[in-house]
C-alpha positions in Angstrom: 0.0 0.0 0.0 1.5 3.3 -1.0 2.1 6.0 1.3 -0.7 8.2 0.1 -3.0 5.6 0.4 -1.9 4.7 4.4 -2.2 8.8 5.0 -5.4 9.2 3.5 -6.8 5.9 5.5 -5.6 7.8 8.4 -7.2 11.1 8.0 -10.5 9.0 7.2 -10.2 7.4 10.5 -10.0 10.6 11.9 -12.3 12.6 10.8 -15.0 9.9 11.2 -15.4 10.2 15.1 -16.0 13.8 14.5 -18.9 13.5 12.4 -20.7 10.9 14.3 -21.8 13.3 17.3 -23.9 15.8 14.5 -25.5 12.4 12.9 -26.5 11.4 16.1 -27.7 15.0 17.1 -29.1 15.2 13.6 -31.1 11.6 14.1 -32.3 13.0 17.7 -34.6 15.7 15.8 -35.3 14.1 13.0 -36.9 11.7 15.3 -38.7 14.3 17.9 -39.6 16.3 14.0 -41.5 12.7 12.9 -43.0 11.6 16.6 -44.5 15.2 17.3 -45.8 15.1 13.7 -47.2 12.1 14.2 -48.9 12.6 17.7 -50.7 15.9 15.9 -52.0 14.2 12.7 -52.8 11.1 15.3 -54.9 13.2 17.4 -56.5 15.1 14.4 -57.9 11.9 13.2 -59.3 10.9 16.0 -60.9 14.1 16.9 -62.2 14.6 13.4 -63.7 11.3 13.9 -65.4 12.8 17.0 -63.4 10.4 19.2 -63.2 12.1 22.6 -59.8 11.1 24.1 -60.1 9.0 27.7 -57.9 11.6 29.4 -59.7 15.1 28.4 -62.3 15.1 30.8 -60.8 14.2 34.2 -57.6 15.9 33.3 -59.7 19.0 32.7 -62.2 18.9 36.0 -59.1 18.5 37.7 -57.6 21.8 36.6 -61.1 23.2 36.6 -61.0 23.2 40.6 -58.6 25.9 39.9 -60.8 28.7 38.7 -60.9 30.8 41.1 -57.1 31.7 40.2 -58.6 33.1 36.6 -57.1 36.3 36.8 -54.0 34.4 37.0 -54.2 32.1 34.5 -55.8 34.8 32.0 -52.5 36.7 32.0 -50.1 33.5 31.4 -52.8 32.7 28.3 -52.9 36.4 26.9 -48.9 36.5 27.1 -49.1 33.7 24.9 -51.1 35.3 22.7 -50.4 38.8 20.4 -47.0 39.3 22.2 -45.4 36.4 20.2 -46.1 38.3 17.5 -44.0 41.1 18.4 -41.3 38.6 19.4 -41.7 36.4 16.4 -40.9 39.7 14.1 -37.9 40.4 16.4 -36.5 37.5 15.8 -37.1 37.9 12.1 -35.6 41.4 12.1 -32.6 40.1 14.6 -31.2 37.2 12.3 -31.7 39.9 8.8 -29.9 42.3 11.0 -26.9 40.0 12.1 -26.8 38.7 7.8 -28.6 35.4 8.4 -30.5 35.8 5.8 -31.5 32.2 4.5 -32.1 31.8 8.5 -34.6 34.7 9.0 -36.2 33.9 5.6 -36.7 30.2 6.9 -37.9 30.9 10.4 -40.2 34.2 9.1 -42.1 31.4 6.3 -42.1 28.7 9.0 -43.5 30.6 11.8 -45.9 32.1 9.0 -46.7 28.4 8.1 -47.5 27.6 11.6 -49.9 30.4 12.5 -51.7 29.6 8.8 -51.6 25.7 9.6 -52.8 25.7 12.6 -56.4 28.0 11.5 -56.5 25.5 8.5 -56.7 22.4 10.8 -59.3 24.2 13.2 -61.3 24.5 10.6 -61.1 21.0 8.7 -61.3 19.1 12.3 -64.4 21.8 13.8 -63.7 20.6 17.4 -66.2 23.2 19.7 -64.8 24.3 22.7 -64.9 23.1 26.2 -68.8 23.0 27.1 -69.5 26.3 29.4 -66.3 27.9 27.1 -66.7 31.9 27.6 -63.6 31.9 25.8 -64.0 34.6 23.1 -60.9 34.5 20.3 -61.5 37.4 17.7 -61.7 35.1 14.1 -60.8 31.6 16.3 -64.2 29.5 17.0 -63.1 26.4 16.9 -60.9 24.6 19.6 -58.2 22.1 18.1 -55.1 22.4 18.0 -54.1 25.0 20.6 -52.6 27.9 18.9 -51.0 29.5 21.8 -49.1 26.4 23.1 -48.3 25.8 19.4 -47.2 29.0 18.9 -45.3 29.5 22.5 -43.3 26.6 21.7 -42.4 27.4 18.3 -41.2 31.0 18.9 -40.1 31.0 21.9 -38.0 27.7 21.1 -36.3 29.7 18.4 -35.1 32.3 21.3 -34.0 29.9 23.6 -32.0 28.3 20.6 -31.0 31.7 19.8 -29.3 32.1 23.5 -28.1 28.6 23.1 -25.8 29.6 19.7 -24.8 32.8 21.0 -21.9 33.7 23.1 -23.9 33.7 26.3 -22.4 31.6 29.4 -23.1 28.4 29.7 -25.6 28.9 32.8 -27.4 32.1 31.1 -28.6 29.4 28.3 -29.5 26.6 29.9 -31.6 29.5 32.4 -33.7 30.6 29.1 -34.0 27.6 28.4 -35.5 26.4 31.2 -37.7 29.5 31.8 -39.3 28.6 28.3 -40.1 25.2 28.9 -41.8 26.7 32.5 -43.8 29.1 30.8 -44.6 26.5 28.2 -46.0 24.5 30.5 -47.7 27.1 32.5 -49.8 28.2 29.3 -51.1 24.5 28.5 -52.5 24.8 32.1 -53.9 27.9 31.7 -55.5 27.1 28.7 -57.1 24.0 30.7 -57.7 25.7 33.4 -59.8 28.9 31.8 -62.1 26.4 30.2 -60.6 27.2 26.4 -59.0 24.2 25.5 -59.2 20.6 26.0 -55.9 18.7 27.1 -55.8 16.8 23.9 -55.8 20.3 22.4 -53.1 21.4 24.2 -51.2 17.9 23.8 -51.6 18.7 19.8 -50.2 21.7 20.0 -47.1 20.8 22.4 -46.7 18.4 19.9 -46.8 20.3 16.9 -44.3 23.1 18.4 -41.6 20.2 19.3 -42.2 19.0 15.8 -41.6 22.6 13.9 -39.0 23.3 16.2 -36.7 20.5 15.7 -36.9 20.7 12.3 -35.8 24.3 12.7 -33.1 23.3 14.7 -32.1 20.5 11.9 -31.9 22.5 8.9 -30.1 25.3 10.6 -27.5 23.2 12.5 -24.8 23.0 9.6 -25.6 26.8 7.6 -25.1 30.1 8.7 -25.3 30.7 12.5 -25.2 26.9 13.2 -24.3 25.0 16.3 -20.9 25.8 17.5 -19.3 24.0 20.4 -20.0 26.3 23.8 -17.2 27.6 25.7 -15.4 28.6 22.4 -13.5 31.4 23.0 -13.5 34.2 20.4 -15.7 32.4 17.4 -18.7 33.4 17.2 -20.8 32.1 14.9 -20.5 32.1 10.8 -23.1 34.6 10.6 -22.0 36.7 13.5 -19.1 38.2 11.9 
């Protein structure tokens, strides 16, 4: 075997282990992208069917004790509601600003995709609300999916992965990340708990958000403003120039 041949069987062998960490990574969300997609269209079916799941009615009596925390709960929802709008066009502006380009056109049709989706499958499933629902949405009658989970997840996702790609500390994005997730799960009870949603409502759109946001997350990994290695000293990333 020639010398060439012995080096070039070398550098193979090392550049393989590197790789194998973004395949797995890149498997991980390609599953959570296919589950949560699943689990939605799942749950569509079987509410357009007029299946009522075993675990919407006590789940939501149980949170239903709750109501006389409504003022509370009102607030998480309507925080949930048009501010993401405002944050969903900051993020847009933020990535066009910093010359992501391709990233802030993908996240701005995405997000746009999402909002438009989720009306679409409101309409084709025609799930009422909760019985007793005072719940008044301007344009929204219909119940299923849960647009302000859906949408929670899905922008707010985005800015915690945001934090997660920057140059913050270690502990400052893991903290946003975990105050998203909290407040993620704090509007799925509200919702519940105000009588506006069902739980399987709220399950479709938790779903739905991990679905759209791993796939964001998968096709922006290896582009502009990807996933760099934290703790990197002085890089920032491609697009941060």
């Amino acid at each position: 075997m020639s010398q060439r041949a012995v080096t070039a069987r070398q550098a193979g062998g090392r550049s393989a282990p590197a790789k194998a960490p973004r395949d797995r990574a890149d498997l991980v969300l390609d599953v959570l992208a296919v589950a949560g997609l699943v689990g939605f269209v799942i749950l569509a079916v079987v509410l357009y069917a007029q299946i009522t799941p075993f675990f919407d009615p006590p789940i939501r009596d149980a949170l239903l004790q709750y109501r006389a925390w409504h003022d509370l709960w009102n607030d998480i929802s309507e925080a949930a509601n048009f501010p993401m709008i405002g944050i969903a066009v900051a993020i847009v502006v933020y990535l066009w600003w910093r010359h992501r380009r391709r990233e802030a056109i993908l996240v701005g049709v995405t997000l746009g995709l999402v909002t438009a989706g989720s009306e679409a499958v409101k309409e084709l499933v025609h799930r009422p609300r909760p019985p007793e629902s005072q719940t008044v949405v301007p344009g929204v009658i219909y119940s299923f999916p849960s647009g302000h989970e859906l949408e929670a997840i899905c922008i707010l996702g985005i800015v915690a992965l945001l934090v997660w790609r920057s140059r913050a500390p270690r502990p400052v994005a893991v903290a946003v990340a975990i105050l998203v997730a909290v407040f993620c799960a704090w509007v799925a009870i509200a919702r519940i708990a105000i009588n506006a949603h069902w739980p399987s409502d709220v399950l479709a759109g938790f779903l739905g958000g991990i679905a759209v946001l791993a796939l964001v997350i998968r096709l922006t990994r290896h582009g502009e403003g990807g996933d760099e290695p934290r703790g990197a000293v002085g890089r920032g990333a491609p697009g941060d120039a």
